[in-house]
N, C-alpha and C positions, 0 to 999 in steps of 0.2 A: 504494500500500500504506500502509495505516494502522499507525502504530507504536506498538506500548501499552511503557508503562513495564517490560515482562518483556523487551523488546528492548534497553533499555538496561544496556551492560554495561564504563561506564567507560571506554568507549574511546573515544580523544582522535587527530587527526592533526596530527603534529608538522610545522606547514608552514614552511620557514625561508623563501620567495618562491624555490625552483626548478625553473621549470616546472609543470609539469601536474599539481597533484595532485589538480584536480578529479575525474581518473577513478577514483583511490583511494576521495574520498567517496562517488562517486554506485555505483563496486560495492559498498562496504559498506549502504549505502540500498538498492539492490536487492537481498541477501540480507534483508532485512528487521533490520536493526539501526541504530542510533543510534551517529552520530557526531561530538563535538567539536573544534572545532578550539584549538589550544597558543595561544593569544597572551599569558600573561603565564608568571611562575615558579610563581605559585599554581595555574597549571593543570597541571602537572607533580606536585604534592601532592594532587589530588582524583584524576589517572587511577590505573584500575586496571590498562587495558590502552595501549601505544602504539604507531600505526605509524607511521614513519620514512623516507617515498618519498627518493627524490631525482632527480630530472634536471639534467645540467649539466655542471662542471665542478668537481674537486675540491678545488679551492682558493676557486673563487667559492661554494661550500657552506660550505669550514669558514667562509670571509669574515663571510658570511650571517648563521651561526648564531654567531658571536663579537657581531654588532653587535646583534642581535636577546637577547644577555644570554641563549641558549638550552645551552651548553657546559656550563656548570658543575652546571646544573639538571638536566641528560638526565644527567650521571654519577653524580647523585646518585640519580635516578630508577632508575638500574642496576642502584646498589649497592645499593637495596633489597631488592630480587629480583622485582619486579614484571617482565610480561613485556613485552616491546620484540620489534616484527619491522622489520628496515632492509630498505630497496627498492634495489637498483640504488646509486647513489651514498652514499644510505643504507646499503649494508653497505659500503661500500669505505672510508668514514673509520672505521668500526670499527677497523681494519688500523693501522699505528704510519705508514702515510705512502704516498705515488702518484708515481710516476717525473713524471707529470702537474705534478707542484708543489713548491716548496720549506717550503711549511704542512704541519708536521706533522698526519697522522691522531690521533684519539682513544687508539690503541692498546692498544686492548682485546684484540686478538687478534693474535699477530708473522705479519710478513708486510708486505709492499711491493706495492701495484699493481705491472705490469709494462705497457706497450705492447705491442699484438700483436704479430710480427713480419710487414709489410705486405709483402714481398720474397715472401710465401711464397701468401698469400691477399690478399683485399679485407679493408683497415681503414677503418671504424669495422667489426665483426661485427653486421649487423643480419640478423635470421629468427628461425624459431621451430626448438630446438634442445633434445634432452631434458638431464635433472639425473639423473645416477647415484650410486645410494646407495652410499655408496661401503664401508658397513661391511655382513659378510657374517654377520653375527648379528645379533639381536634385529631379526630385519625388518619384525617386524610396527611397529616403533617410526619410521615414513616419513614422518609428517606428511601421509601422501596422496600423498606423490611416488609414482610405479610408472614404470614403463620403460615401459610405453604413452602416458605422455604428452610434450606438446613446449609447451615454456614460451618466449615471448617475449622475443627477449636484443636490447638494442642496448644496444652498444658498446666502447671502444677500448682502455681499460685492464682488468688482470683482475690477480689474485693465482694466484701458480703454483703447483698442487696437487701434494707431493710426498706417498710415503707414509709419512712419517716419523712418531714416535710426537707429538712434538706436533701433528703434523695432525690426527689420530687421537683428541684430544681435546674438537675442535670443531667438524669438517669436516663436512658431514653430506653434501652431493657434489657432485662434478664435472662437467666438462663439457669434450669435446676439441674443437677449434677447430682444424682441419688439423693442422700438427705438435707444437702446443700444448695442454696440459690444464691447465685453472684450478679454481680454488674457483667451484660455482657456489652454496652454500647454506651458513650454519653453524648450528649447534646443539648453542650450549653454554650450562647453567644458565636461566637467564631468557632467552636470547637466541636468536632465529631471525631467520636476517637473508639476501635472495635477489640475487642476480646480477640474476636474470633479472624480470621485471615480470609478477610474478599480476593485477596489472589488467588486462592486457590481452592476460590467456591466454587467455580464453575461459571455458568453463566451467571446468575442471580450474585455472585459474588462481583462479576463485572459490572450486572446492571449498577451498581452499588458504589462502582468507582466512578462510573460516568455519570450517576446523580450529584455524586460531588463535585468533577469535573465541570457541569455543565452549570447543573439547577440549584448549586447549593447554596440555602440563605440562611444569616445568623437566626438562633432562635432566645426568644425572650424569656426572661423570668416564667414557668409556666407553676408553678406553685399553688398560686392563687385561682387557679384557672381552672384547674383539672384535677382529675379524682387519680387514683395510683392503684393498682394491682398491692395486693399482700402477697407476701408470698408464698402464701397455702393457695394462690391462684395461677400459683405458674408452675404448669404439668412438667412432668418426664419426657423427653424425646430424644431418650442420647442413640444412637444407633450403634450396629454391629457393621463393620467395615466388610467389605469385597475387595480382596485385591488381586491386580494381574502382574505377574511375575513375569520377567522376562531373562533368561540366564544370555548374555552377550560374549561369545566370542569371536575371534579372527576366525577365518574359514581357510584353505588351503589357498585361496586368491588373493589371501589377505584382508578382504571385507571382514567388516563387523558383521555380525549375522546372531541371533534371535535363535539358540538351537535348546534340546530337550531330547534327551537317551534314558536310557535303561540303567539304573546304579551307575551313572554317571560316565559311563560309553554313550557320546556322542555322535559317532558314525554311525551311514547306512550299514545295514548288515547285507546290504546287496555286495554287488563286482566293483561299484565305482568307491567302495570303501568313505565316502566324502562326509563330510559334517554335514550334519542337519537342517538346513536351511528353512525355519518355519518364517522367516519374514526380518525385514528393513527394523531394528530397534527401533526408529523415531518415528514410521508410518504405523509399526505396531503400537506403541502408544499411543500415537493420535487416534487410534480405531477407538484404543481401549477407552480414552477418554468422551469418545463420540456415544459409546456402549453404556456410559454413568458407570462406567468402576470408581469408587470411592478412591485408589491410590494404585499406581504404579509402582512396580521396582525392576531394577535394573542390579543384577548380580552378572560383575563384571568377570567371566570366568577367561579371559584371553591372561596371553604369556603380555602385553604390553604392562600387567599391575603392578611388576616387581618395581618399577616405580610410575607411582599415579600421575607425579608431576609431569614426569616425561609422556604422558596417557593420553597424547593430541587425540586419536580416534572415538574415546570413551567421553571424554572433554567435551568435545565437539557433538556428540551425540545427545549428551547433554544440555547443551549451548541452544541446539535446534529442538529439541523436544520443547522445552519451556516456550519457544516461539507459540507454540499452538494447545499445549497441555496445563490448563490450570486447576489440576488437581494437584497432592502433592506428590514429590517424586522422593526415593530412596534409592540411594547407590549403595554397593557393597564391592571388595572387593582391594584388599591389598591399603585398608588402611589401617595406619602402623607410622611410627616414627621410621624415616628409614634414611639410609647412609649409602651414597652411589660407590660402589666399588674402583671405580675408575677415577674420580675428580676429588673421590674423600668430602662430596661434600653431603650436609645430612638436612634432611626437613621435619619439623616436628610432628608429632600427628595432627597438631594444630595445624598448620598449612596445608599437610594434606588435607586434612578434611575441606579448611579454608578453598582451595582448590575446586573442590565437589562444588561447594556452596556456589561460590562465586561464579561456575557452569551452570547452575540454577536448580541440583538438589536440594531438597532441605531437610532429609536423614542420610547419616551416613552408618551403615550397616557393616560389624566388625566380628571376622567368623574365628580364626586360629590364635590371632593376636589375644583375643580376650579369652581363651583358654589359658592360656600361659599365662596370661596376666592374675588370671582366677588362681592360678595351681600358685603361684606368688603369693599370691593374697591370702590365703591357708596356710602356706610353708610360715609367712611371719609371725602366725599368730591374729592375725586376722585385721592387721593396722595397713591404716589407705598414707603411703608415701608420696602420692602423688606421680608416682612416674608411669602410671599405665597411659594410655589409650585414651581409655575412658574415662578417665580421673579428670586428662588433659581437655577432654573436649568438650564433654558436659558441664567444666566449670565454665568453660570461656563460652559454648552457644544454648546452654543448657540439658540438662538428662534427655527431654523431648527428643533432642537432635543424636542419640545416639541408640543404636538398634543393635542388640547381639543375636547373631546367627548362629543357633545351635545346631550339630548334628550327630545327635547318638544314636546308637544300635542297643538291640537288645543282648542282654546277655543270660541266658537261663541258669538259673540252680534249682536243686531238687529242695533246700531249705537252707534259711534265713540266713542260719550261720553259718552257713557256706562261704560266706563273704561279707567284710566292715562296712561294705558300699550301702545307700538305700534301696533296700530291695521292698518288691511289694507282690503280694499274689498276684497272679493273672490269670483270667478266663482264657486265652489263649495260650497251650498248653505249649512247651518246648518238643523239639522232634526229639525226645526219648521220654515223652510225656511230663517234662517238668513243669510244677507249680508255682515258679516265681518267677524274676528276674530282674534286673537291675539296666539301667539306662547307660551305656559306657561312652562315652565323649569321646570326637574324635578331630583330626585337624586335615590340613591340608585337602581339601573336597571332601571329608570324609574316607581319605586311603590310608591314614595314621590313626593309632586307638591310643588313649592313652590309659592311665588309671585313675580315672578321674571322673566322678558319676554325674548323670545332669544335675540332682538336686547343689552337689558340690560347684560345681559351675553357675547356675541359676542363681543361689541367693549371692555368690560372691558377685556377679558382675551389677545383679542391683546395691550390694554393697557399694561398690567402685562408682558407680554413677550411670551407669543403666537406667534408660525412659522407655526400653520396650524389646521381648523378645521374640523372635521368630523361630517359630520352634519346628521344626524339621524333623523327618524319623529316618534312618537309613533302610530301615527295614521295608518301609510305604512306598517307597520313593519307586516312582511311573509303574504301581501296580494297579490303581484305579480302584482298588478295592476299601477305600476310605481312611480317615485320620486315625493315628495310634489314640484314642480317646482315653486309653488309661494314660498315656504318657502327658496328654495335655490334663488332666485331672492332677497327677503329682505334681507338678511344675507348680501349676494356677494353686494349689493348697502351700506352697510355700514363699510364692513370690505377692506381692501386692500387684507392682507395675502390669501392664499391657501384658498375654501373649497372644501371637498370633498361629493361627493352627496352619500347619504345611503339610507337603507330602501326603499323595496316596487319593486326594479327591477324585472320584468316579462318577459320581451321580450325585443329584440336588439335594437328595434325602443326607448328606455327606457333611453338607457344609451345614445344615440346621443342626443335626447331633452334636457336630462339636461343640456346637454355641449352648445348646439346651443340656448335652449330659456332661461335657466338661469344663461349660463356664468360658471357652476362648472368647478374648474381646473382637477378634477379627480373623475374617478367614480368608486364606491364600488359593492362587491355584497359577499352573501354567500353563504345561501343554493341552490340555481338554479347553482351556483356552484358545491358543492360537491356532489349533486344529478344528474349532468351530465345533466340537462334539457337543459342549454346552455354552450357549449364551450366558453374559450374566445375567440380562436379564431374568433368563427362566430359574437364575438360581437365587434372584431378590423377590421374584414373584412367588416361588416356593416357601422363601423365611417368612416372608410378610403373613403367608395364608397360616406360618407354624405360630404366630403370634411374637417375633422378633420385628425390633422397631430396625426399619431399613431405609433411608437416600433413595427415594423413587427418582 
């Protein structure tokens, strides 16, 4: 799309370096508008409009935006009354401060981040979940919000929506989280500012940016005006996630290519012996996005990862996906602190992952590195030094942003004491009919075993800084014949965080079970994907009819 000068409308994005806000630029570019990016104070004096993303952590944001000489300028930009929309982290420094951090918020708005309570649900909140206006006058005054839509939330802290009269003056609306309801929007004067991530709503999330873009006007004192929602009036609608997996390697041509094998043999078993070729990474995700898959991922299984930075192909795939996909996206795939053989020279995991971001990921998914890091994190005694992975990256973009990929095999015994590991009965007996078995962790695709059991892996990487796991079986893996549901039962009974159920989906009946008998917050799938065996849709219209709340 070609943008003529009636497209430009002063609108600037306020990057402080947290995370992803590539997909901010490239949705505003595809409504067809012009966008610059803040690098100095003087660019604070030319906008007329700004947005204000955030991913991360709410201390490594004020940090950010202190060193970067950005604080003083956005409050003066405020107080002009020019209009400001905050994303996500972006509206929570609004707020006077975050249980998160001892750096005070901006406090533009009273109010304190709260942590969810994780005793009660999965924390970080990651799905797509609607925003309730929460005032029962002047409705036509929503910004586009309606109760038909579901906006994209992740994450851990929120501000507690009460209905009190100074809520009432800013709150524009909420959102319940099991037995918790937060602020998820505000709008007051010049300021709209979201919980939840319009970039990566979808469309309703764009309508959303180009009401701001276009139509958006201060709004007054509403206090006295209007009546407010309690919050015993604002329902449940978090949803269970669909997501389409895409495993990316080089093919014998060298193209990136979209393949899926049998335990991990990715060749035809024909004459031409060749790699898998189910489809184009970036047209495969635009499908999937056109299909309403709640998220993508992309597991980057080519020889290019051994170092990501060097990863022009995986980058670039990246780069172009986000031009067209405003869902969220997850790389995986050789991220790790690493050190080039040849030039001596090293990147933190923080850059790598940086790297992902800045291509316009916004998880990055870590499958061997955070084994080792686990088997670490036990050998000490169970003390967080800071030097993993995970440690590194979820302080600096937040846990949210960080996904571990498990993948264990079973391993049978005839009884318990057979072995220190957690073992559990199973209905699925062993081939010499044994009654147990234990989950054994593995690395390298799953071709390395180690000694080292899921539950031993699972609570250590939530330890470490863990926002979500992907749970994988070797055993499931391209049989079709559905999820290890004991194995995602054990996990989910010791982790609070997200998991997501992998491996083994067949049929529709596949992806409701895991949600309904083992609790998964999100369910996975690839090749029955991209070989068209099952739509997603047939398998949202399936949960919906099983009574699971689902992103139509």
């Amino acid at each position: 799309m070609t943008m003529s000068d009636s497209t430009d409308q002063g609108l600037y994005l306020l990057d402080y370096g947290a995370g992803n806000v590539r997909s901010v630029f490239n949705a505003v570019e595809a409504l067809g508008y012009k966008i610059k990016m803040i690098t100095s104070e003087a660019d604070f004096d030319a906008a007329k409009k700004i947005i204000f993303p955030g991913v991360g952590a709410f201390e490594y944001a004020m940090k950010s935006m202190s060193d970067k000489n950005f604080t003083k300028p956005l409050l003066k930009y405020i107080d002009s009354g020019r209009p400001l929309m905050g994303i996500c982290v972006g509206m929570q420094i609004l707020f006077e401060g975050s249980e998160e951090s001892k750096v005070p918020g901006l406090g533009i708005f009273p109010g304190k981040c709260e942590k969810f309570n994780s005793k009660t649900k999965s924390v970080p909140k990651i799905g797509w979940d609607k925003a309730v206006v929460v005032h029962t006058k002047n409705e036509s005054e929503t910004l586009g919000i309606s109760d038909s839509n579901m906006y994209y939330f992740v994450h851990s802290y929120a501000v507690p929506y009460t209905a009190s009269t100074e809520c009432a003056k800013f709150v524009h609306t909420a959102t319940r989280y099991g037995d918790q309801v937060y602020i998820s929007s505000v709008w007051n004067k010049n300021i709209f500012a979201t919980q939840f991530h319009p970039e990566k709503s979808g469309k309703c999330g764009l309508d959303l940016l180009k009401h701001f873009i276009c139509n958006f006007k201060s709004r007054t004192d509403q206090s006295e005006t209007v009546n407010i929602l309690s919050p015993e009036d604002i329902g449940s609608y978090s949803s269970v996630r669909v997501i389409a997996c895409m495993d990316v390697r080089a093919n014998d041509q060298g193209d990136l290519v979209v393949t899926k094998g049998d335990q991990y043999d990715v060749r035809e078993s024909n004459d031409t012996n060749q790699v898998r070729n189910l489809g184009k990474p970036v047209e495969l995700a635009a499908r999937y996005y056109k299909e309403n898959a709640d998220e993508v991922a992309f597991l980057n299984i080519t020889s290019f990862r051994d170092i990501p930075l060097n990863d022009t192909p995986m980058l670039q795939v990246l780069r172009e996906a986000s031009k067209s996909v405003f869902i969220p996206m997850t790389v995986g795939g050789g991220i790790r602190g690493i050190k080039c053989e040849k030039t001596g020279q090293y990147w933190s995991p923080v850059e790598v992952a940086d790297a992902y971001f800045q291509a316009g990921a916004d998880k990055v998914s870590i499958g061997s590195d955070s084994v080792y890091s686990a088997e670490n994190y036990w050998k000490s005694g169970c003390k967080l030094n800071g030097d993993s992975s995970i440690e590194q990256i979820s302080k600096a973009y937040g846990s949210q942003a960080v996904v571990v990929s498990i993948d264990p095999k079973r391993v049978y015994v005839e009884s318990k004491t057979q072995t220190t590991h957690h073992t559990i009965p199973t209905s699925v007996p062993g081939p010499n009919g044994e009654k147990y078995c234990w989950y054994q962790c593995t690395v390298m695709g799953g071709r390395e075993t180690r000694d080292f059991d899921v539950v031993q892996l699972a609570t250590a990487v939530q330890a470490l800084g863990a926002g979500e796991i992907l749970l994988n079986c070797i055993d499931k893996d391209g049989t079709n014949s559905g999820y290890d549901l004991e194995l995602i039962k054990l996990v989910k009974k010791n982790v609070t965080i997200p998991v997501i159920a992998s491996s083994g989906a067949g049929r529709v009946e596949h992806f409701s079970e895991a949600v309904l008998e083992s609790g998964a917050d999100a369910v996975l799938a690839a090749g029955i994907f991209h070989r068209n065996e099952i739509p997603i849709s047939d398998v949202k219209t399936h949960m919906e009819n099983k009574g699971i709340i689902i992103r139509k």
